[in-house]
MITIZA-289850 format. One record per residue (C-alpha): residue number from 1; x, y, z; residue in one letter. Coordinates in pm, whole numbers, plus 50000, padded with zeros to 5 digits. Layout:
<atoms>
+-----+-------+-------+-------+------+
! pos !  east ! north !    up ! code !
+-----+-------+-------+-------+------+
! NUM !     X !     Y !     Z !    A !
...
+-----+-------+-------+-------+------+
</atoms>
This chain:
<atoms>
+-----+-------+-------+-------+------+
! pos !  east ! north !    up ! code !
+-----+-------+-------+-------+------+
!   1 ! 29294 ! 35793 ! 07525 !    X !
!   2 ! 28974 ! 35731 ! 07275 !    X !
!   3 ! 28758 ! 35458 ! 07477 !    X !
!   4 ! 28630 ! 35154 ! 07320 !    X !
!   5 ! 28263 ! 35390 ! 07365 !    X !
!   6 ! 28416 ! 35640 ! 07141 !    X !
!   7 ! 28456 ! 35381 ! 06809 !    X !
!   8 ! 28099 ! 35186 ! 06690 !    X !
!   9 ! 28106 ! 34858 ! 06475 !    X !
!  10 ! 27916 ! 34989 ! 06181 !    X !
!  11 ! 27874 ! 34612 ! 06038 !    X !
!  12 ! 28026 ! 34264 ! 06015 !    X !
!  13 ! 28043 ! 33988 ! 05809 !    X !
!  14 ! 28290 ! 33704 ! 05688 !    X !
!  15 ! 28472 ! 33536 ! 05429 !    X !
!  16 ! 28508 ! 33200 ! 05347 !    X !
!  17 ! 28912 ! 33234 ! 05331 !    X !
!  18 ! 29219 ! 33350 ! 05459 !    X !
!  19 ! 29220 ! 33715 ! 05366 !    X !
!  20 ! 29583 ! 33897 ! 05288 !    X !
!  21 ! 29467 ! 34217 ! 05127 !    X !
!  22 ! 29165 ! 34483 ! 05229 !    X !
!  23 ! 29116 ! 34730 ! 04909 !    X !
!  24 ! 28828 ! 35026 ! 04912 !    X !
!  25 ! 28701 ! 35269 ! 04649 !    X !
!  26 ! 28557 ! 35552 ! 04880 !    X !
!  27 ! 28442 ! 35704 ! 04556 !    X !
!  28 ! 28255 ! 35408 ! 04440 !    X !
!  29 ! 28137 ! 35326 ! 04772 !    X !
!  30 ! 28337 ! 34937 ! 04775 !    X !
!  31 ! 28527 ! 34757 ! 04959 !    X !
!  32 ! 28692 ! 34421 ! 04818 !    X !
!  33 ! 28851 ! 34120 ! 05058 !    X !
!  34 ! 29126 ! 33941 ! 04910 !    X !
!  35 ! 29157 ! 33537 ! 05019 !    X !
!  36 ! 29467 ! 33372 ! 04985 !    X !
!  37 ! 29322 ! 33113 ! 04781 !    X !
!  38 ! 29206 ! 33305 ! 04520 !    X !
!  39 ! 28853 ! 33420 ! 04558 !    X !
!  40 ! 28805 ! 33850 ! 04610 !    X !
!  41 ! 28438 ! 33944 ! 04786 !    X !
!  42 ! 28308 ! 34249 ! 04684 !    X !
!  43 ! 28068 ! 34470 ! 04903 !    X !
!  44 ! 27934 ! 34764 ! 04956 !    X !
!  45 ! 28138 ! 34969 ! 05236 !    X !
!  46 ! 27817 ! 35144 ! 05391 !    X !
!  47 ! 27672 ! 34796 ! 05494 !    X !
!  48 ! 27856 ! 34508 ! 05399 !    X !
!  49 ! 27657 ! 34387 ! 05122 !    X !
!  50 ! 27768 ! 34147 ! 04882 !    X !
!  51 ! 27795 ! 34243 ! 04549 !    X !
!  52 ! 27961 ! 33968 ! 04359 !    X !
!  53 ! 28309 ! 33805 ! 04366 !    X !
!  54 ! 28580 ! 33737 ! 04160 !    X !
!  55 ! 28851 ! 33458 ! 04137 !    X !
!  56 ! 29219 ! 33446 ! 04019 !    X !
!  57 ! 29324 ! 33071 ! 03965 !    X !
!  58 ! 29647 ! 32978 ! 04190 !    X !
!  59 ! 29552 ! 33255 ! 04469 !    X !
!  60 ! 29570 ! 33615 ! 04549 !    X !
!  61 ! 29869 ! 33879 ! 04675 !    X !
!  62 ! 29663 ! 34199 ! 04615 !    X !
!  63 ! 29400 ! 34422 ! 04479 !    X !
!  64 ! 29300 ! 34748 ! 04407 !    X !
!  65 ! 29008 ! 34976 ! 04261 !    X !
!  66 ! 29033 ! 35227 ! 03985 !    X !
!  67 ! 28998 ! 35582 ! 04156 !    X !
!  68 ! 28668 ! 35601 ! 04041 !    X !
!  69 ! 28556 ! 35290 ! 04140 !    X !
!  70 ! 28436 ! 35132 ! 03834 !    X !
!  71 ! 28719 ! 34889 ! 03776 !    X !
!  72 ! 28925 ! 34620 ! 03992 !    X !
!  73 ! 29245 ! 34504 ! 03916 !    X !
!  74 ! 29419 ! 34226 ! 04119 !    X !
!  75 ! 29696 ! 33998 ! 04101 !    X !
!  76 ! 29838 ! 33676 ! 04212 !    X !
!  77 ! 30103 ! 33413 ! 04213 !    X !
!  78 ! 30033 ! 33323 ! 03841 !    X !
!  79 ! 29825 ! 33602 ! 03698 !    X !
!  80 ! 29613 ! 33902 ! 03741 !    X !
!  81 ! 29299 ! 34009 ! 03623 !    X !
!  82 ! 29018 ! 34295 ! 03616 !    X !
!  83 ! 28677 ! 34307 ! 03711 !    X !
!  84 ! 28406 ! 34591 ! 03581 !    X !
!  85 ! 28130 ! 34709 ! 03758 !    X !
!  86 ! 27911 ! 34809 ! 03572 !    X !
!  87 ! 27822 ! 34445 ! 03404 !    X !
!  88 ! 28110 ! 34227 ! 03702 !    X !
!  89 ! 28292 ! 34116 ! 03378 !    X !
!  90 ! 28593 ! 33929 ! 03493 !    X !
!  91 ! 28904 ! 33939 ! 03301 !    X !
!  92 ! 29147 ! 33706 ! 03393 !    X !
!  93 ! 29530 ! 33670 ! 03288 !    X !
!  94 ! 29720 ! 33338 ! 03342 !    X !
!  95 ! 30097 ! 33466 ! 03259 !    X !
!  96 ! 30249 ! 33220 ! 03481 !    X !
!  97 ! 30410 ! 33500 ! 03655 !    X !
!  98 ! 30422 ! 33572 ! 04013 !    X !
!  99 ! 30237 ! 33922 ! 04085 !    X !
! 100 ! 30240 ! 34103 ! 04404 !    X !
! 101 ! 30162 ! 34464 ! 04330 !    X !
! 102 ! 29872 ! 34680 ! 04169 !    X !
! 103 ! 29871 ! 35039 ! 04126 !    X !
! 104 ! 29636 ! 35257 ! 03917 !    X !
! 105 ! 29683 ! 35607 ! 03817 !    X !
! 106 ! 29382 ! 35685 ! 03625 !    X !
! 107 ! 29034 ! 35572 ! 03525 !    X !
! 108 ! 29251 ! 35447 ! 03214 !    X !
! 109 ! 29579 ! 35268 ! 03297 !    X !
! 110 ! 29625 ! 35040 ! 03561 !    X !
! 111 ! 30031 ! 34866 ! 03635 !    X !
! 112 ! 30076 ! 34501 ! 03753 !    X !
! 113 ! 30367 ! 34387 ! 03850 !    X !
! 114 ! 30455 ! 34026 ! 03612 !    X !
! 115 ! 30726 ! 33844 ! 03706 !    X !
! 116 ! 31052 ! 34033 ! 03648 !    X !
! 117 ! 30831 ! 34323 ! 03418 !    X !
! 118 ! 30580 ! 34576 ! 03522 !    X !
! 119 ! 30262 ! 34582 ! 03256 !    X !
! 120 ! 30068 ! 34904 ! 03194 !    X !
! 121 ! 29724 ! 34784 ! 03117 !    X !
! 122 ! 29391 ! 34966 ! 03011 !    X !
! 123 ! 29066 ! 34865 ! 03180 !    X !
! 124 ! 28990 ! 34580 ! 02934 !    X !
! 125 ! 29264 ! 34415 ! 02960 !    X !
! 126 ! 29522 ! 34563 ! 02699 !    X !
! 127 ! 29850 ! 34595 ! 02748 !    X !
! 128 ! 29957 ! 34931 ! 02627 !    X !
! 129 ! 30333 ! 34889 ! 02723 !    X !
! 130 ! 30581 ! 34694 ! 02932 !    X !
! 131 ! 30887 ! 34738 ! 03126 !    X !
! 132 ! 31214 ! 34559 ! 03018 !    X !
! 133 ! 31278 ! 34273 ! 03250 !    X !
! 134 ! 31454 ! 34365 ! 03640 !    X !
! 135 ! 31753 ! 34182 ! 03715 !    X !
! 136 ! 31479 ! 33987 ! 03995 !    X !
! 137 ! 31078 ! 33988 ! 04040 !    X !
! 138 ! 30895 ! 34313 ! 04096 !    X !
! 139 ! 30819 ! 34368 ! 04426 !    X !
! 140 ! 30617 ! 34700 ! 04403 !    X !
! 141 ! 30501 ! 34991 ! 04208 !    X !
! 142 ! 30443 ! 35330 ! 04207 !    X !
! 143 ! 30316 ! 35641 ! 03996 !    X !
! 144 ! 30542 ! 35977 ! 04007 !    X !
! 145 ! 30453 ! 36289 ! 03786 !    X !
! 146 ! 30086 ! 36234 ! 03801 !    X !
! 147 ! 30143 ! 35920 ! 03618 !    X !
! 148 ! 30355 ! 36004 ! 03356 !    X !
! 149 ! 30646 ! 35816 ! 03504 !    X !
! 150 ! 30645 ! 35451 ! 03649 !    X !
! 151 ! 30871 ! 35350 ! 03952 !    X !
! 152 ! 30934 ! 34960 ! 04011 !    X !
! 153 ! 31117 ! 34800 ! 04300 !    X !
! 154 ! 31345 ! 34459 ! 04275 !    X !
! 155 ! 31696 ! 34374 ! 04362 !    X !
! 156 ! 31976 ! 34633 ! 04343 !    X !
! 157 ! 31727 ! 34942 ! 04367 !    X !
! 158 ! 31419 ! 35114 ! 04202 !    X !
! 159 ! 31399 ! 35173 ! 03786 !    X !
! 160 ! 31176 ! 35489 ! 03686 !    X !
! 161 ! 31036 ! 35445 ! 03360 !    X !
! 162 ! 30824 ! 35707 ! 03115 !    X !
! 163 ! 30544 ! 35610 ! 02917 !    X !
! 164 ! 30622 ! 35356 ! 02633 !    X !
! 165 ! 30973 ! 35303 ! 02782 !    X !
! 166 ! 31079 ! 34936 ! 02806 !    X !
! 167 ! 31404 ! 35054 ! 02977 !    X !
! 168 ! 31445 ! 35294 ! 03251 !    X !
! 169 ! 31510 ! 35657 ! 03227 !    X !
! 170 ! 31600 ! 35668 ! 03583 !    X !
! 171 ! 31806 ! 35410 ! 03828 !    X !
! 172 ! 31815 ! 35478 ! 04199 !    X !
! 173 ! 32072 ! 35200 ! 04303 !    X !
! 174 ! 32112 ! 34995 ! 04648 !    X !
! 175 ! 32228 ! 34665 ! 04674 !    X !
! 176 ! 31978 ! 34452 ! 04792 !    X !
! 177 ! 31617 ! 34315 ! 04793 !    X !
! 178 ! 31392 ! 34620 ! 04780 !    X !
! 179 ! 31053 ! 34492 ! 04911 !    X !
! 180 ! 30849 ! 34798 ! 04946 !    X !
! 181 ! 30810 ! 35135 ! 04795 !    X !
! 182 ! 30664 ! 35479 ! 04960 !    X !
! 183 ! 30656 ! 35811 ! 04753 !    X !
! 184 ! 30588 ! 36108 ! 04948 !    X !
! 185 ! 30320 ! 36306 ! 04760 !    X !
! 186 ! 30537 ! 36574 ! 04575 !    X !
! 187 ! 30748 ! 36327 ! 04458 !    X !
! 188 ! 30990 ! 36449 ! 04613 !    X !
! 189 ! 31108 ! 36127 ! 04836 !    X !
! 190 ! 31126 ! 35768 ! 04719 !    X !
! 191 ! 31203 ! 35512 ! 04988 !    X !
! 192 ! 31225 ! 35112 ! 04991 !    X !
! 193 ! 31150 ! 34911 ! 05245 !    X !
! 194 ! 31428 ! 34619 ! 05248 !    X !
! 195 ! 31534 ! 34228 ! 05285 !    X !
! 196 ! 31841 ! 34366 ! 05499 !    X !
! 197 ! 31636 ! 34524 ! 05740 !    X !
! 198 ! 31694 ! 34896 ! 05632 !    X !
! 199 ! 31503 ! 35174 ! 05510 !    X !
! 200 ! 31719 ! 35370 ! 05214 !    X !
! 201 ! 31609 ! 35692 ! 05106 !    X !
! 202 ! 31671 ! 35853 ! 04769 !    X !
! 203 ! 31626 ! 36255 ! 04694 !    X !
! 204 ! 31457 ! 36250 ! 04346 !    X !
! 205 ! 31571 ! 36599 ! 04218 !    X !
! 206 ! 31973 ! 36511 ! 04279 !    X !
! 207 ! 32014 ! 36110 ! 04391 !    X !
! 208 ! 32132 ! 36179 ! 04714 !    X !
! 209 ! 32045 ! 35910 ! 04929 !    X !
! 210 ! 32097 ! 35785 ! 05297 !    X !
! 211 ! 31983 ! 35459 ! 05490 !    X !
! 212 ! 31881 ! 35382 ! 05800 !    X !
! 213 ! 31988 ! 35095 ! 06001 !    X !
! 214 ! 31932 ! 34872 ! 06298 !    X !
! 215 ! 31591 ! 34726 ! 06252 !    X !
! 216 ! 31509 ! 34349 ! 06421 !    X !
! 217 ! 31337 ! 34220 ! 06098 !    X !
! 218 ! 31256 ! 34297 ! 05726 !    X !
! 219 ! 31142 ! 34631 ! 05617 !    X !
! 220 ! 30834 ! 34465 ! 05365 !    X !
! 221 ! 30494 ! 34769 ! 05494 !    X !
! 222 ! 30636 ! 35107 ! 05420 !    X !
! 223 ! 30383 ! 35425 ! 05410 !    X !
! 224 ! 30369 ! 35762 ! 05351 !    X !
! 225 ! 30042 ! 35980 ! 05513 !    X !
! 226 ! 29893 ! 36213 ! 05262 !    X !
! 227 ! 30090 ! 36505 ! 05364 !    X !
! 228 ! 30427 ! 36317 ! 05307 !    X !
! 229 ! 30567 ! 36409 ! 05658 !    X !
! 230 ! 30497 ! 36064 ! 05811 !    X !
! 231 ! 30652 ! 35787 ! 05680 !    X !
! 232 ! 30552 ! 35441 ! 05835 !    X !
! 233 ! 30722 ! 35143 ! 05892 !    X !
! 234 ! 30691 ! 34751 ! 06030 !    X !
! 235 ! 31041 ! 34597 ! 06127 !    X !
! 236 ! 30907 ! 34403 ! 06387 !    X !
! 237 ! 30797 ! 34429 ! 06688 !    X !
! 238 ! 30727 ! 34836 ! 06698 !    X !
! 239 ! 30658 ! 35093 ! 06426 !    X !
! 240 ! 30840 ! 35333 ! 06355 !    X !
! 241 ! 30755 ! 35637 ! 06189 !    X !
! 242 ! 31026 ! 35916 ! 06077 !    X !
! 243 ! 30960 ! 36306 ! 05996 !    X !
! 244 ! 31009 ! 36447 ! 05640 !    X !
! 245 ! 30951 ! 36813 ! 05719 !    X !
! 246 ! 31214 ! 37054 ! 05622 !    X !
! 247 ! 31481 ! 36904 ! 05525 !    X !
! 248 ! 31412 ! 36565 ! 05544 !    X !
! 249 ! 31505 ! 36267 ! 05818 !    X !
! 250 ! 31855 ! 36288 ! 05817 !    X !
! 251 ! 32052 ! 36282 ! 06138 !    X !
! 252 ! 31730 ! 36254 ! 06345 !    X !
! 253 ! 31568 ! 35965 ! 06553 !    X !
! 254 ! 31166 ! 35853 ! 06424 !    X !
! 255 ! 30878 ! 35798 ! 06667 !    X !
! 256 ! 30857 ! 35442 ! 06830 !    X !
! 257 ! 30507 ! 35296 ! 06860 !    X !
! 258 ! 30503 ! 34985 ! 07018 !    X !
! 259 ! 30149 ! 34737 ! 07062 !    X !
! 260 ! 30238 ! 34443 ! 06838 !    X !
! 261 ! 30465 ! 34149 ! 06885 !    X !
! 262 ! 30533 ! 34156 ! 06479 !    X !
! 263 ! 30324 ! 34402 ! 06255 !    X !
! 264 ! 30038 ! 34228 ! 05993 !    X !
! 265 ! 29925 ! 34547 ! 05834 !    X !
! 266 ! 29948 ! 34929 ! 05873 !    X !
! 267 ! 29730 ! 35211 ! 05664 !    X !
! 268 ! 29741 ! 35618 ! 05725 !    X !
! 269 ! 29422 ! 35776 ! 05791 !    X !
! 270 ! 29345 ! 36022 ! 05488 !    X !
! 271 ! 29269 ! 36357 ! 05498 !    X !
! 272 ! 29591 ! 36414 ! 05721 !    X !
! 273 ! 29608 ! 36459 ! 06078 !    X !
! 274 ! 29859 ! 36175 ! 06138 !    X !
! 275 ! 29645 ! 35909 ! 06278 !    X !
! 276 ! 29752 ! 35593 ! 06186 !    X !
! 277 ! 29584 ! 35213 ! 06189 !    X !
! 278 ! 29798 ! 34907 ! 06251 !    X !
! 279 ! 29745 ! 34574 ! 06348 !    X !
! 280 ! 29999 ! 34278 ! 06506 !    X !
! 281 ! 29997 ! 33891 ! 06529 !    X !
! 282 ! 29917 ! 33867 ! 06866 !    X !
! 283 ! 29576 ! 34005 ! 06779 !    X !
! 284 ! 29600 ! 34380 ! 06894 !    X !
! 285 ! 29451 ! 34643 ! 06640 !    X !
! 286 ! 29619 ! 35011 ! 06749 !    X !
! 287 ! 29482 ! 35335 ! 06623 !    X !
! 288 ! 29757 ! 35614 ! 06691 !    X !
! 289 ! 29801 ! 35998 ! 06679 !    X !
! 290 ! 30219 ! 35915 ! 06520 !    X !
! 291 ! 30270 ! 36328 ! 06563 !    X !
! 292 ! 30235 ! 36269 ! 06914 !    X !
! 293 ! 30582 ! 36299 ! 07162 !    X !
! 294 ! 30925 ! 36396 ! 07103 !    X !
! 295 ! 31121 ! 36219 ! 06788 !    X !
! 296 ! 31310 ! 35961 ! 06963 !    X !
! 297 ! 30995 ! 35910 ! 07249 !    X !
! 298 ! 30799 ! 35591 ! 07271 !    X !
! 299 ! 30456 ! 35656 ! 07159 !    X !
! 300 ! 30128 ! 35460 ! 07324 !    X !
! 301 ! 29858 ! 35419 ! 07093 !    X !
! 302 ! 29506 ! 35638 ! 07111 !    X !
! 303 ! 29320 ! 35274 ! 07125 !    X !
! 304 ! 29352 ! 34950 ! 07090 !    X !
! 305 ! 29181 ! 34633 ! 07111 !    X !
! 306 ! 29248 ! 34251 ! 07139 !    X !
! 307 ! 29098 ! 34087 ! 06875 !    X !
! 308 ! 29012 ! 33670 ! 06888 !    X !
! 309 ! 29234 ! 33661 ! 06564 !    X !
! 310 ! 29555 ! 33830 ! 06434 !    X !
! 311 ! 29420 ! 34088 ! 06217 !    X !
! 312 ! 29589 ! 33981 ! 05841 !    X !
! 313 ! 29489 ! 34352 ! 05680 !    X !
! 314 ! 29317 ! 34642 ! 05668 !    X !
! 315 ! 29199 ! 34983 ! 05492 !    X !
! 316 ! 29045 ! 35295 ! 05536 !    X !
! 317 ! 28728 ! 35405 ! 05370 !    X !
! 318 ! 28733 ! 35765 ! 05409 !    X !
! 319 ! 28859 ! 35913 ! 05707 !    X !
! 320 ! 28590 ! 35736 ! 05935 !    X !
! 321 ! 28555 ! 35392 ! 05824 !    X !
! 322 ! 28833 ! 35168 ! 05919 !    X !
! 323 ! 28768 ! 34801 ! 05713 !    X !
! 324 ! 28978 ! 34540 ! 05849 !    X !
! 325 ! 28972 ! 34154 ! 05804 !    X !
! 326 ! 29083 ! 33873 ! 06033 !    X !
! 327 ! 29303 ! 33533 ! 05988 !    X !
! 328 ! 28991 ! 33326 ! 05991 !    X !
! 329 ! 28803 ! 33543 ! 05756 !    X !
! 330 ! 28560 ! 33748 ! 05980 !    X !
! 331 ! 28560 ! 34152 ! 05844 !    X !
! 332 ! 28448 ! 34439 ! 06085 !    X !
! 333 ! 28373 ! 34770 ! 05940 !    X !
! 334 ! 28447 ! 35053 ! 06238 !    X !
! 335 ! 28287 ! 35405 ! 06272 !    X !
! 336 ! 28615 ! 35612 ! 06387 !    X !
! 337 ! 28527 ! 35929 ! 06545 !    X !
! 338 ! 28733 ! 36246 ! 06402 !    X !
! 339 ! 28937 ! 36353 ! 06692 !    X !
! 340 ! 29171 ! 36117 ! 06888 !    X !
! 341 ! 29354 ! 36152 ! 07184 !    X !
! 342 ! 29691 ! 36249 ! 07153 !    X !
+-----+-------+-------+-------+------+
</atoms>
């Protein structure tokens, strides 16, 4: 097992709110904290240095950088908005419309989920189209095709749409409050986390689909690692995490890993090798080798750690810089070293 010797706090610092979302641009060297209330803290990830913050009237739900790093786009119960870093102009949208998900695809178009739409927005602001409206709010987004196609989540399934589509050329249908969305890389997967406490599974080339049962809680943190052969779930109290290779997970049994009373936040490790961060609201923070075992085996993490607060989210900066942020607002940047135990 990695020791507590083997990991190094590379810096602290803290927040004056509750954070609920940790977002990093490893190419732009930034790290932005998300409080509930409404106010975003950017800083640089090296040492924690403030560079300026942002606000969203009514509160935020989540955040994310441009893959550059030279734009921020977050979102909120009533709104979203974009920040630039070049000058920190602040853009700010108040649509009235509740907005929990953020995804960019390139330096140039950014989607926010608004209301019962999804918006595709340029860095300034401009809506360049807009989804026809879901029979329920958006819940999530995602980019297939190397963003050429859009895929939203609400109730009754996920709606793929091309550019300058208002209504969907693709419907992947399941009854039920779709919460989160995972694409494996290739596209070749796309999987919902759910109200109902399931995980369905959709093949994109012919629609087949399959679902798996039998978890205590809500399916709302669902992951893929970059390799798309680990997918990650909460469900509360363990993880699990299922194998994509060959074939796909079909009549087979995931990986349990168990540490947390009710998962907070979860984030893959990039660059592969299957090491995985979560955290729980008992105050635990788990790293994990999820290849490790037999499928159907109980997994104990590499290292973990009480923390004096529940952990509320967290994000890799690179593959050895692990940014996390507690209830009460205190964020810890940690040195991971390459190799874990398995």
């Amino acid at each position: 097992m990695t020791t507590a010797a083997d990991i190094s706090v590379r810096w602290t610092t803290a927040v004056d709110d509750a954070p609920v979302a940790v977002a990093t641009a490893p190419a732009g060297g930034l790290v932005a904290i998300a409080g509930a209330a409404g106010t975003a803290w950017i800083l640089e990830t090296a040492t924690g240095t403030p560079v300026g913050t942002v606000s969203l009237p009514g509160g935020l739900l989540a955040l994310e950088f441009s893959p550059e790093g030279a734009h921020l786009a977050f979102t909120g119960p009533t709104g979203h908005g974009l920040w630039r870093r070049c000058d920190g102009r602040t853009l700010t949208f108040a649509t009235g419309a509740w907005s929990n998900a953020v995804r960019w695809t390139s330096p140039e178009r950014v989607a926010v989920a608004s209301g019962r739409r999804a918006l595709v927005l340029d860095p300034d602001g401009t809506e360049q189209w807009a989804t026809d409206p879901a029979p329920s709010t958006v819940t999530d987004l995602a980019w297939l095709r190397g963003g050429r196609r859009l895929v939203s989540s609400a109730y009754g399934g996920v709606r793929c749409h091309e550019r300058h589509t208002d209504k969907p050329v693709t419907e992947y249908k399941y009854l039920g409050s779709h919460l989160a969305i995972a694409l494996n890389p290739n596209g070749r997967w796309i999987c919902t986390g759910n109200q109902d406490a399931s995980i369905h599974i959709w093949h994109t080339r012919d629609g087949d689909d399959l679902t798996m049962h039998g978890y205590p809680d809500k399916i709302a943190r669902l992951a893929f690692d970059d390799t798309g052969r680990w997918l990650a779930s909460d469900g509360a109290p363990d993880i699990t995490v299922w194998d994509f290779s060959g074939k796909g997970p079909a009549g087979t049994k995931p990986r349990t890993l168990r540490a947390h009373e009710t998962v907070t936040a979860l984030a893959w490790r990039p660059g592969g090798g299957a090491v995985l961060a979560s955290a729980g609201a008992e105050g635990t923070l788990a790293l994990w080798r999820a290849d490790s075992g037999r499928p159907g085996a109980l997994v104990r993490p590499a290292h973990a750690r009480e923390l004096p607060e529940p952990v509320t989210a967290l994000a890799w900066a690179g593959p050895d810089l692990l940014v996390f942020a507690d209830y009460e607002g205190q964020v810890e940047a940690w040195q991971v070293p390459a190799a874990l135990a398995r």
